[in-house]
N, C-alpha and C positions, 0 to 999 in steps of 0.2 A: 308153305309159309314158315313151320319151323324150321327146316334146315338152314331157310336166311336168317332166319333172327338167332340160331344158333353160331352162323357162321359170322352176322352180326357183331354180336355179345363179343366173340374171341378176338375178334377183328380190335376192339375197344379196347380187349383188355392186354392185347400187346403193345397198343400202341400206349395205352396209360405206362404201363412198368415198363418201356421204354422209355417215356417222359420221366417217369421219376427217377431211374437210374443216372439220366441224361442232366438230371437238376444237380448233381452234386456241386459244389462250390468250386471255385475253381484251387482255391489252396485254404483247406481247413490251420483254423485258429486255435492254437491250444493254451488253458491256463497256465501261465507261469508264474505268476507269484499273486500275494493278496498282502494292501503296503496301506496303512493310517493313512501317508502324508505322498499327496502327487510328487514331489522333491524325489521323495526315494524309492516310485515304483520308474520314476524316469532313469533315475542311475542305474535301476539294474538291467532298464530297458536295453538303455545304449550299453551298457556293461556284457551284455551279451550279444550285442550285434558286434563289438570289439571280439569281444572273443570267438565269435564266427559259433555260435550256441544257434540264431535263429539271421536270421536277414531283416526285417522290419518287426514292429512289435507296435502297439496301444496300449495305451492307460487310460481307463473306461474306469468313472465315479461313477458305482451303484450305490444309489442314495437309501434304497431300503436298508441296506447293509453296515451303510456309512465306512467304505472301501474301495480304496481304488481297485482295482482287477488290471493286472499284465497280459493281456494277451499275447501270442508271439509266432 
């Protein structure tokens, strides 16, 4: 009975840290800037999709903050 429940246990734990390995995103967001006014977290949004800086980008108002956030 231990050897299954050992063989068990291992059995789970590869397949979990396979799962989680497996979860990562498919293309991580990084901050790029922190703007008062949505107007000017957009200009540099697209400011930098012109400029071939990032390919698509968000401005995310986080209100505890009272800021927009640039993701990109």
């Amino acid at each position: 009975m231990r050897k299954v429940r050992a063989a068990l246990v291992s059995a789970v734990m590869v397949i979990g840290v396979s799962l989680t390995v497996g979860a990562s995103p498919a293309h991580a967001e990084r901050l790029a800037g922190v703007f008062r006014e949505h107007a000017e977290c957009e200009r540099i949004g697209t400011n930098g999709v012109t400029q071939g800086w990032w390919n698509g980008y968000s401005c995310e108002w986080e209100g505890s903050y009272r800021y927009y956030f640039l993701y990109a």
